[in-house]
MARZA-5000 format. One line per 3 residues: their letters; for each residue y negated, z negated, x of N, C-alpha, C. Coordinates in steps of 0.001 Angstrom, whole numbers, plus 524288, in hexadecimal, padded with zeros to 5 digits. Layout:
N
a) Y:Z:X:Y:Z:X:Y:Z:X; ...
***
This chain:
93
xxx) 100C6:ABE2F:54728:0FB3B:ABD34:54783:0F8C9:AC13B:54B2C; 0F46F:AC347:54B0A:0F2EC:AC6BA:54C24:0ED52:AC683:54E63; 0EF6A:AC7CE:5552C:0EB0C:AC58F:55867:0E514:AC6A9:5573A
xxx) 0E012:AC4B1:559AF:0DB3B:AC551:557C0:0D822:AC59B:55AB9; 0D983:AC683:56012:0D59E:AC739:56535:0D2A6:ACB46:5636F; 0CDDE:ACAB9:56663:0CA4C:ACEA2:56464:0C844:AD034:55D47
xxx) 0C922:ACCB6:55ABB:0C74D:ACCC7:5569C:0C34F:ACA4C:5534A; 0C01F:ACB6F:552BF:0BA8D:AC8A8:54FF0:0BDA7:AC49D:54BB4; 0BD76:ABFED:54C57:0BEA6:ABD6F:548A3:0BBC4:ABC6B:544B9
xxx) 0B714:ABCDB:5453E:0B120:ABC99:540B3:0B33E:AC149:53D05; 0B405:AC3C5:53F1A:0B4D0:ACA3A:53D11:0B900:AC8B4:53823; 0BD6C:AC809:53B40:0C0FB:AC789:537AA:0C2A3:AC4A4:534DC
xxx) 0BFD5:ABE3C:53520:0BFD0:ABADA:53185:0BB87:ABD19:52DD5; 0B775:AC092:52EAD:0B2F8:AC1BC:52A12:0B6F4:AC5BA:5259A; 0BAC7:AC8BC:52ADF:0BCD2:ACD2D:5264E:0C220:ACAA7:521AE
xxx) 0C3ED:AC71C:5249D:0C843:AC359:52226:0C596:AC137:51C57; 0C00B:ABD6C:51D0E:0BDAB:ABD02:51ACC:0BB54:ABF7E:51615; 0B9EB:AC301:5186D:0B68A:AC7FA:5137B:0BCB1:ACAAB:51077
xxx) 0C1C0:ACAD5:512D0:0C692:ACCF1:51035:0C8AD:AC78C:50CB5; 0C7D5:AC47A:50E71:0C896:ABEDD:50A3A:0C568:ABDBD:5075C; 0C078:ABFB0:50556:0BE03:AC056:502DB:0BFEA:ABE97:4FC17
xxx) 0C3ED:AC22F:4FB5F:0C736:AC2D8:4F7AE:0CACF:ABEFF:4F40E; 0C832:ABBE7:4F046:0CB20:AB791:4EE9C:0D165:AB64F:4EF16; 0D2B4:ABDFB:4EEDF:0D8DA:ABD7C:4ED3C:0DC34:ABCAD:4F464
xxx) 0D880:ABD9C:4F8FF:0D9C4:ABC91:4FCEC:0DA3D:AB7A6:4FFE9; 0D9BA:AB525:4FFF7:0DA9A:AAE4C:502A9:0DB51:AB033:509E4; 0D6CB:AAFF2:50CE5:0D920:AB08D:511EA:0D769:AAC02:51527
xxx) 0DCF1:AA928:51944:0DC8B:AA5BC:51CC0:0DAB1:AA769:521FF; 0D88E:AA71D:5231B:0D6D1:AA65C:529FC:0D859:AA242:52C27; 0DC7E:AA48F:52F3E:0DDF7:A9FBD:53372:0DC83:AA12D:53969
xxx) 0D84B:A9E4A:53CF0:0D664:AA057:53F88:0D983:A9BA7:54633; 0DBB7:A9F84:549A3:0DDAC:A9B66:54E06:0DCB2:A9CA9:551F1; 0DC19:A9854:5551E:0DAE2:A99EE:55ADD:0DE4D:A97FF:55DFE
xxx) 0E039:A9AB2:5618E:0E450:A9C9C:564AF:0E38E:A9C79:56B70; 0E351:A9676:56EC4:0E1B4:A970E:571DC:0E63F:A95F6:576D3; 0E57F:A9AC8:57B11:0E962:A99E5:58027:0E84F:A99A2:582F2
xxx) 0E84B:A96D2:587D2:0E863:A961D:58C5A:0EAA1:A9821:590AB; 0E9A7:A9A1C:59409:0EC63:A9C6F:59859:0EE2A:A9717:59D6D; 0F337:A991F:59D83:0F474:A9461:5A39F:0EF9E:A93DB:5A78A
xxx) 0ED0C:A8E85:5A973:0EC17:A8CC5:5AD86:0EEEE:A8EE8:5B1B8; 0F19D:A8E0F:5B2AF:0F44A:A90D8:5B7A4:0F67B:A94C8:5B88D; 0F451:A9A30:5B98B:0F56E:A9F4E:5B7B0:0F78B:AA2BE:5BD32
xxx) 0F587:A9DC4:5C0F0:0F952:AA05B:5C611:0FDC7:A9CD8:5C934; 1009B:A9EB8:5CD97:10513:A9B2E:5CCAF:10629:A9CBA:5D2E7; 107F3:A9A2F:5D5DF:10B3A:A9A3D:5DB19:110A6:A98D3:5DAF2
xxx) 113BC:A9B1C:5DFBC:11977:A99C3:5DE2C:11C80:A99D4:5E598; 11D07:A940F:5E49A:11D2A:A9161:5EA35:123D5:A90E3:5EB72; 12553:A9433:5EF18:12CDD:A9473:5EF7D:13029:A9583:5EEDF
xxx) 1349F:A97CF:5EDAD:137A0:A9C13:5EC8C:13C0F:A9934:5E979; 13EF6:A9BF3:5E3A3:14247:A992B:5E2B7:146C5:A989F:5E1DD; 1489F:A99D0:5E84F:14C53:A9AC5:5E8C2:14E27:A9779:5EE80
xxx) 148DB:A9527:5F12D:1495F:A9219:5F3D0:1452C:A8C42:5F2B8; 14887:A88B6:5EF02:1464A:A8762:5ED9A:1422E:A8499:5E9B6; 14303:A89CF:5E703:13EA2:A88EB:5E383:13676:A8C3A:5E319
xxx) 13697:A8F05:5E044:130C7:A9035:5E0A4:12E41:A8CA1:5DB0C; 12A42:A8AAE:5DE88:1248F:A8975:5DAA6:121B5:A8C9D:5D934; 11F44:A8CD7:5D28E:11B2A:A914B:5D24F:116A4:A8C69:5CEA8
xxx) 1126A:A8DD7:5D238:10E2A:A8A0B:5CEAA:10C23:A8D39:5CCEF; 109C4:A8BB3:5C7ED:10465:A8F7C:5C55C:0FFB4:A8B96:5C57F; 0FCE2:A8E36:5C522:0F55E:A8C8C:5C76B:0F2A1:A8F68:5C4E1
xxx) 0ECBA:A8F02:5C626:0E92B:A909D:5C46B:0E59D:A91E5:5C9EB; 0E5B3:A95E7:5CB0C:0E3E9:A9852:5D13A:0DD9D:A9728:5D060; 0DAF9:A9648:5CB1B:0D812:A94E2:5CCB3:0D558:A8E43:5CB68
xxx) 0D8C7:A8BEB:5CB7D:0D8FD:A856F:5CB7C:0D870:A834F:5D044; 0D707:A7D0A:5D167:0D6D0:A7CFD:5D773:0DA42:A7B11:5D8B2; 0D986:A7C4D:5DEA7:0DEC0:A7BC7:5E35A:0E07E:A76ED:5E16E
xxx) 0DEB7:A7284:5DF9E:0E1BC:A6CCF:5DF81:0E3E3:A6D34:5DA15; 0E346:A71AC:5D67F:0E73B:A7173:5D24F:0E9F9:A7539:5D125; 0EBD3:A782B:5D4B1:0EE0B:A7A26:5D697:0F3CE:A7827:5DB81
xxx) 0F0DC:A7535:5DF52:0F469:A72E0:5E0E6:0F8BE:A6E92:5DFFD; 0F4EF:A6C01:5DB87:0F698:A6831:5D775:0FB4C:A6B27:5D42B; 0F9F1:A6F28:5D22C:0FF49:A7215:5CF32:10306:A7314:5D334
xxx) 1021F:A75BA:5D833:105F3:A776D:5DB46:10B13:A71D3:5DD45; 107FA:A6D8B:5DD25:109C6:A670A:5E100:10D6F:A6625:5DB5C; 10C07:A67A8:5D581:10F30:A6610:5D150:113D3:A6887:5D076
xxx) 11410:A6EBB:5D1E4:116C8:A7192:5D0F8:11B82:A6E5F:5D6C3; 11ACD:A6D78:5DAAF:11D67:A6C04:5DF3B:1205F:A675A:5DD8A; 11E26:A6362:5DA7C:11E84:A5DF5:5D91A:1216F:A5F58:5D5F8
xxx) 121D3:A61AD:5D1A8:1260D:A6448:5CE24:1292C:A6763:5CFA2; 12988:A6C66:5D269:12EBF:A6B78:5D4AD:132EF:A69B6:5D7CB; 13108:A6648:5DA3B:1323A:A619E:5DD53:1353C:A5DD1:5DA0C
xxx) 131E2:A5C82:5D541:135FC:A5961:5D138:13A01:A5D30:5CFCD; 1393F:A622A:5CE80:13E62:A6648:5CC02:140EB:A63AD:5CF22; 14180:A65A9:5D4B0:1448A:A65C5:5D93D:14901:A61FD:5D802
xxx) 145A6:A5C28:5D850:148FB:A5752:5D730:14AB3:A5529:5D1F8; 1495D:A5816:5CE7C:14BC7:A57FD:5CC61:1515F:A5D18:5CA24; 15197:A5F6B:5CC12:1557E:A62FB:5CC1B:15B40:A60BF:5D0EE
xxx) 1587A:A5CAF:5D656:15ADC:A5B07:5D865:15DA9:A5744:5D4D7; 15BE0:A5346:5D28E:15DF9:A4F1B:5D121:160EC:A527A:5CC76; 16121:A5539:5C9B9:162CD:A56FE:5C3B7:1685F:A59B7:5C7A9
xxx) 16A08:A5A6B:5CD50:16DD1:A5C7B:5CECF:1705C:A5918:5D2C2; 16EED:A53BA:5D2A9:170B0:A4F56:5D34B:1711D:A5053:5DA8B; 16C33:A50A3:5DE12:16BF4:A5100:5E049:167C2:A4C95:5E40D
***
């Protein structure tokens, strides 16, 4: 399939059109839209070394506010905190 940025679509559905013209031609237009999103959280901190330890890396949105932000950082802690214990208990400790 063959990308279409930058292309008049009026244009080329008129020329599709006026070339189908032609009884002995039959042409389908299948027309789609194609939509992406970029990550919310496009920046990221990385709290500890891992090699003592363990490092955390959160991703954020630098420009979101401080309380949801801190809210991601307290989840990321809360979760590896469960890793933790659970890696303890899975080594029967």
């Amino acid at each position: 399939m063959v990308g279409l940025e930058g292309v008049d679509t009026a244009e080329l559905l008129g020329e599709l059109m006026a070339r189908s013209a032609k009884p002995s031609a039959p042409v389908e237009i299948i027309v789609r839209h194609v939509q992406q999103t970029e990550p919310e959280a496009k920046d990221s901190i990385e709290v500890g070394t891992p090699g003592k330890g363990g490092a955390l890396k959160v991703y954020f949105d630098a420009g979101a506010s401080v309380e949801d932000t801190r809210a991601r950082i307290d989840r990321a802690f809360e979760a590896r905190g469960y890793a933790w214990r659970r890696l303890l208990e899975s080594n029967g400790q």
